[in-house]
N, C-alpha and C positions, 0 to 999 in steps of 0.2 A: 356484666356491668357492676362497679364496685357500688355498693349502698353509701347512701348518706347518712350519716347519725339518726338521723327522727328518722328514715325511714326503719332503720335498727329496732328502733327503742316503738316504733308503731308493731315491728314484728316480732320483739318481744310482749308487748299486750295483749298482742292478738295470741299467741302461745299462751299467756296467764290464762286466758277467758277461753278459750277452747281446746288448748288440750291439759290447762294445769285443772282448771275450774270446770272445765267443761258445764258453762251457764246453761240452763235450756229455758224457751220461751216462756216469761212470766214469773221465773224466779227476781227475788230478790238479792241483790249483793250486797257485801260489805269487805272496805277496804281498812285496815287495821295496821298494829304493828306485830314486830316480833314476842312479844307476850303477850297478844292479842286486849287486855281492858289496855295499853298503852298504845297510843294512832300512829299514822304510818309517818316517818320522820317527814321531816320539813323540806327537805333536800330531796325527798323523792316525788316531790309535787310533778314535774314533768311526765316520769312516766305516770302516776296516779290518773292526770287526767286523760293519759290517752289511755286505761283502763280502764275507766269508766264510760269515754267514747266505745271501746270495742263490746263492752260487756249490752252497753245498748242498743249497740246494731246487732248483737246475738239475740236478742227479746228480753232482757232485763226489762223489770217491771219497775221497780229502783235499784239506783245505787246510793248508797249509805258510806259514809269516807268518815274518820274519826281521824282525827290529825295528834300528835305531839313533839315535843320538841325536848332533846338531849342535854340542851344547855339551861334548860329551865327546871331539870330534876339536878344539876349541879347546883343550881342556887339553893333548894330547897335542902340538899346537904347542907349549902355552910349558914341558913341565914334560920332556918325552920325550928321552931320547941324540938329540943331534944326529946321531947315526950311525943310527939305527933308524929311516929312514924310507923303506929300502927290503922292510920287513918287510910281510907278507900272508898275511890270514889265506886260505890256500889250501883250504881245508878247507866256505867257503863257493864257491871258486870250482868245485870239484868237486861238489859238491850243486847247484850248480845245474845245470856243466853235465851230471848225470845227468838232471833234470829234463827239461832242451829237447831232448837226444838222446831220450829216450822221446817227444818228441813233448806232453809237458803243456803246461799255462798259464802265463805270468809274467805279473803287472802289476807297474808300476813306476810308483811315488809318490813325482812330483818337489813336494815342498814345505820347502825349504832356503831360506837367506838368500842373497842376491844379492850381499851382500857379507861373505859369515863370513868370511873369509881377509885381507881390506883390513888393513892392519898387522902383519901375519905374513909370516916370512922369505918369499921368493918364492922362492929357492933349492929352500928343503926343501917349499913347495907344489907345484913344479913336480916334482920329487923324488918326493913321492906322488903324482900325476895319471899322473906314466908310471910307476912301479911296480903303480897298480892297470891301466894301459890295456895293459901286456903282459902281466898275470894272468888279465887276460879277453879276451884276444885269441880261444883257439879258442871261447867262448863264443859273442861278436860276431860270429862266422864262421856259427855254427848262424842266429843272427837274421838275418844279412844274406840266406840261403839261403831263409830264411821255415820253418826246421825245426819250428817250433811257433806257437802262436797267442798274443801276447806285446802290448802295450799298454801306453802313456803317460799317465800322467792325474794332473794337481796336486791340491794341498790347500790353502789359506791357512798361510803362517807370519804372525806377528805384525811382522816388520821386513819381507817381501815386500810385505806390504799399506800399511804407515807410506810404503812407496816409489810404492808404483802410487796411494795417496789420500791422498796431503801434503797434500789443499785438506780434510780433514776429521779436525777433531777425534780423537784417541788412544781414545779408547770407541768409537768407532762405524767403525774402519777394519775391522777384522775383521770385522763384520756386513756390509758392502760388499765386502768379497773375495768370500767366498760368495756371496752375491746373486750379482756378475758371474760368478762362474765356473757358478752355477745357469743363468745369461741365455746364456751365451754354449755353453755344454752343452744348449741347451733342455729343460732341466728344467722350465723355466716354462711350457711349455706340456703342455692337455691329457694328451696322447699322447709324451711324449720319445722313445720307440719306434719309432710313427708314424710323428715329424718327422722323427727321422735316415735313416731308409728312403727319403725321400722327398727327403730334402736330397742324400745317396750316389746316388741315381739322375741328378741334377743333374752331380755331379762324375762322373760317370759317362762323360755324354755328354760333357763334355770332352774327357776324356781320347781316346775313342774318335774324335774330330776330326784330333787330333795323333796318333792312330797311325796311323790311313789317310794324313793327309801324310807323317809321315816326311821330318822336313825332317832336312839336311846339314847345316846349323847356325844356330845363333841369334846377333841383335844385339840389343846392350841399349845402351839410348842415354838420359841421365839427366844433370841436373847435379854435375857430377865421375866420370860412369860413359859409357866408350865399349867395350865390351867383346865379344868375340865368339869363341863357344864352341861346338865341333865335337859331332854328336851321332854315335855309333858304327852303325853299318850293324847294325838288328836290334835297337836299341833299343824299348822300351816303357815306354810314358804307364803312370802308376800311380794310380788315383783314390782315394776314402778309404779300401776294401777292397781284402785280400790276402787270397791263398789259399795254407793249408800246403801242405809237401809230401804232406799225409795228406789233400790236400782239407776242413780246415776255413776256412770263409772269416770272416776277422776284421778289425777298424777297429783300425789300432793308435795311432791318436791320438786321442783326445779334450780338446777339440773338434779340429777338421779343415776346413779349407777349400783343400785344395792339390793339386793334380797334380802328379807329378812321376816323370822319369829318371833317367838316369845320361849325364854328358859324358864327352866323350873326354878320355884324360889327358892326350894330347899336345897336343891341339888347341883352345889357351885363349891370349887374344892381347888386351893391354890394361888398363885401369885402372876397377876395382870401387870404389866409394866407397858404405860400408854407411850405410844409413840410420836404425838404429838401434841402441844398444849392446847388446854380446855378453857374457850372463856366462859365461865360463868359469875351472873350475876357484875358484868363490870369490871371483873377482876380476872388476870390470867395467871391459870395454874400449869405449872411446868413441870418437866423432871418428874410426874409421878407413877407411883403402881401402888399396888391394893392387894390385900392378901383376902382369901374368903375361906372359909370353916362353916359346915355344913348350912352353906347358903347365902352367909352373912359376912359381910367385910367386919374383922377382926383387925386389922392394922392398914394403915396408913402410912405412904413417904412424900412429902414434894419437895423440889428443889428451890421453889418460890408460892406464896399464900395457900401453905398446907392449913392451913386454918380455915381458910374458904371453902378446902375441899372437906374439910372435917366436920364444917355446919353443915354442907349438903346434904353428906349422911346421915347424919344425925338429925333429919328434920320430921323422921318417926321410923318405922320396921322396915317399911319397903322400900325406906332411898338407901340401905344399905344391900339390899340385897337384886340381884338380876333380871331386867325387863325384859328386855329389846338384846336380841342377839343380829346381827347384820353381817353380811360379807359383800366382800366387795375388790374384786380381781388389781392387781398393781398395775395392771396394763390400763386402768380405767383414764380417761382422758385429763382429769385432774389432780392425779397420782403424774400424770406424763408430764405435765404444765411445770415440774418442778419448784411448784412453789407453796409455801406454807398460806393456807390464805388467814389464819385467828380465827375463822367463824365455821360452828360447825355444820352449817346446810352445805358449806363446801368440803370441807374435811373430812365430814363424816362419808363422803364418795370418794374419795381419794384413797380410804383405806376401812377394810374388817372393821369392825367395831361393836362396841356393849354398853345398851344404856342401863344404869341402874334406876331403880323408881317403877315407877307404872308400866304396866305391861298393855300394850296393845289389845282388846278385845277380841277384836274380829282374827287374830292370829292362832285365835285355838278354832276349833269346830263348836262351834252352837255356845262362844263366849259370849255373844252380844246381847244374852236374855239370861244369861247366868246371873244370879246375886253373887254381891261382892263373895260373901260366905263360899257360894259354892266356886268362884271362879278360883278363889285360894284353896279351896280343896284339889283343883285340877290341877293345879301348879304354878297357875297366874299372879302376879304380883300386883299389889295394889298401895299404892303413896299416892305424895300430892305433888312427886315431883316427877319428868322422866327427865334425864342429862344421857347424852351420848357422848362416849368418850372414845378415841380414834387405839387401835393395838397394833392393826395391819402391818406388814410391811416386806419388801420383797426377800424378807428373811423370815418369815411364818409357816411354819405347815400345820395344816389343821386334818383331823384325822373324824371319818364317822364312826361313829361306835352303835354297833346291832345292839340285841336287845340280849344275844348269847355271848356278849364283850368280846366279838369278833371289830379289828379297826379295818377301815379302808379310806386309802387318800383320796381327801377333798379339795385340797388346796395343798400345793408346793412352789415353794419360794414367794408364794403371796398369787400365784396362779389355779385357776379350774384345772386340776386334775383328773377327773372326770372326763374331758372334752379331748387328751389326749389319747384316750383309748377306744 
C-alpha cells in the first residue's frame, strides 16, 4: 500500500528518535539547527512537531525546540551596524552546552538556502561564521567526544530544491525534494527500521576490514587528485553508529553511507581536486583543489568565491590542515540518484571525501580523555572548524599503504576493492 505524506514524514520522525537519536526513557531532547546556537528553520515546523511527538512516546522527559528563521539573518545583513557582527547570542550557547554535558539529545535540521549569503558583504559573512565558530567551540568539543547522542538530518527549503530539480517545473520541486530525501532515508520502504539495521550492519563490516588492516596511509589517485595521507597509530574506522560516553549507541547522520577516521595532521602531501561544490557559510564554492605540504594546505584554486574557501583556512592551524578522512563507495544510493543535492549531509554520501579542521575524537583509540596537547601529539587535529569537502568519484583509486610502504587496493573506479576478492 502506497503511503501518504504525513504518514512519510511520521516515519521519518520516528527513524530521527529511534534509530538517528536513539532517545531512551527520561532523556531530555533538543531540537535545533544546522549550526546548532541557530533553531531549526521555520519551514520545518511540520516534521519538528511530529519529532517531538515520537521522541515522547519513546520516554522523553522533555523536549526543547529553538526555532530560526533565514530570512531574518538576511535582514540583519542589509539593515544591522556594520560593527555588530561579532555580537552572540551566548545565552543559547550555554543552554545547549548544559544539554550535551548532561548527556541529552540534539538533532540538528539542516534545511537553509545554499546560496542565502551570494551578494552579501563577504567580510561581515566571514565575520559571523567565526564569531559563531569560537562561541561553540567547547560545545563542538562535547560532540567530537561523542558526550551525547546528537544527529544531522535535512528538510527541503524551497530555493535548495529550485537547485537540486532545475529540470522541473516551480510547483512540483518541493514535492520532489521530499520524495528523494523519503527514497534516500528509506522511508519508502516497508520497514525504515528494519532497512537501516540491516544497511548499518553492511557498513559495519567495512569498517571492521580497515581496522584489522590498520593501514600507514592512504593514496588517492583521481583526475587533478594525486594525494597521500598519513593515518595515526591507533586510529579507528567509524561506521554509521557511535556510542556515548554513557553507552548510548546512535546514527548521527541521516542518511549515511560512509566510513570513516581521523588523518594525521602532519602527514598530508599533494594536490585534492573536489569533485563537487562545497557550501559553506552561505556561499558556494566551485571548481576547487588544494594543494598540501607536510600537512598543511599551501595553495589554493576555485572557479567561484575562492575567498570563502581562503577565510575557511585561514581561521587558525587546524582548518588548514586534515580531520575527517571518509569513504564512501559510487554505488552508494545518492551517488545513483544522479543528482548534485549543494548540501553536504547529502554529498558528503554520495562520494569519498576530507574534512579539514577538527578531528573527531572517538576516532583514535583512548582520544576522548586525551588533552588537546596530547591528542595533537597522536596525530589528531584540533580547529574551531570541521568542513567536509566531497573528491570521490567513479574515476578514484585509493590505495592502503602498510607500514613497510607495501600498497594494496581499497578502492577502484570509486568501488570496495576488497569485497571483490
Amino acid at each position: 500500500m502506497t503511503k501518504s505524506f504525513d504518514q512519510k514524514l511520521s516515519d521519518y520522525a520516528d527513524l530521527i528518535v529511534h534509530i538517528g537519536l536513539n532517545v531512551q526513557p527520561g532523556q531530555k531532547v533538543v531540537v535545533s539547527g544546522k549550526n546548532l546556537f541557530r533553531g531549526a528553520p521555520l519551514h520545518s515546523a511540520p516534521l519538528v512537531r511530529k519529532i517531538v511527538e515520537s521522541a515522547y512516546k519513546a520516554g522523553a522527559r522533555f523536549v526543547d525546540v529553538f526555532w530560526d528563521d533565514d530570512q531574518s539573518q538576511l535582514v540583519r545583513f542589509a539593515h544591522a551596524p556594520r560593527d555588530s557582527f561579532e555580537e552572540f547570542p551566548t545565552w543559547r550557547t550555554r543552554a545547549l552546552h548544559e544539554y550535551a554535558a548532561n548527556g541529552d539529545a540534539i538533532v540538528s535540521i539542516y534545511g537553509e538556502d545554499p546560496d542565502l549569503f551570494n551578494g552579501q558583504d563577504a567580510a561581515l559573512v566571514t565575520q559571523a561564521q567565526r564569531t559563531m565558530e569560537k562561541h561553540m567551540q567547547s560545545q563542538m568539543e562535547l560532540l567530537m567526544k561523542n558526550a551525547y547522542n546528537w544527529l544531522l538530518v535535512s528538510v527541503p527549503h524551497p530555493n535548495w530544491a529550485a537547485k537540486v530539480f532545475s529540470d522541473l517545473p516551480a510547483d512540483q520541486q518541493m514535492d520532489a525534494m521530499w520524495e528523494q530525501i523519503f527514497k534516500l532515508c528509506r522511508i519508502d520502504r516497508d520497514d525504515p527500521v528494519a532497512a537501516w539495521k540491516a544497511h548499518i550492519a553492511q557498513l559495519n563490516e567495512a569498517a571492521k576490514y580497515l581496522n584489522e588492516k590498520q593501514y600507514h596511509a592512504l593514496h588517492y589517485s583521481a583526475p587533478g587528485t594525486d594525494f597521500t595521507v598519513g593515518l595515526p597509530a591507533g586510529h579507528l574506522w567509524n561506521s554509521a553508529q557511535s556510542d556515548t560516553q554513557g553507552g548510548i549507541t546512535f546514527t548521527p547522520n541521516l542518511p549515511t553511507e560512509e566510513i570513516f577516521t581521523l588523518g594525521d595532521k602532519n602527514r598530508a602531501e599533494g594536490t585534492l581536486k573536489a569533485s563537487m561544490p562545497l557550501s559553506y557559510g552561505g556561499r558556494l564554492i566551485e571548481d576547487f583543489s588544494m594543494v598540501f605540504k607536510d600537512g598543511r594546505v599551501v595553495d589554493v584554486k576555485a572557479g567561484k568565491n575562492e575567498q570563502a574557501l581562503k577565510d575557511l583556512l585561514d581561521v587558525d592551524d587546524g582548518a588548514g590542515r586534515v580531520g575527517e578522512i571518509a569513504l564512501v563507495p559510487h554505488s552508494s544510493p545518492i551517488a545513483q540518484s544522479g543528482r548534485l543535492f549543494y548540501n553536504t549531509l547529502y554529498d558528503e554520501n554520495a562520494a569519498s571525501h576530507i574534512a579539514v579542521g577538527r578531528a573527531y575524537r572517538f576516532t583514535l583509540k583512548g582520544g576522548e580523555t586525551m588533552s588537546s596537547e596530547e591528542f595533537e601529539a597522536a596525530g589528531g587535529n584540533n580547529s574551531l572548524v570541521h568542513v567536509d569537502f566531497m573528491i570521490g568519484s567513479d574515476q578514484m583509486d585509493i590505495d592502503g599503504i602498510t607500514k613497510d610502504g607495501a600498497k594494496e587496493p581499497l578502492m577502484r573506479k570509486g568501488e570496495w576493492a576488497f569485497l571483490e576478492t
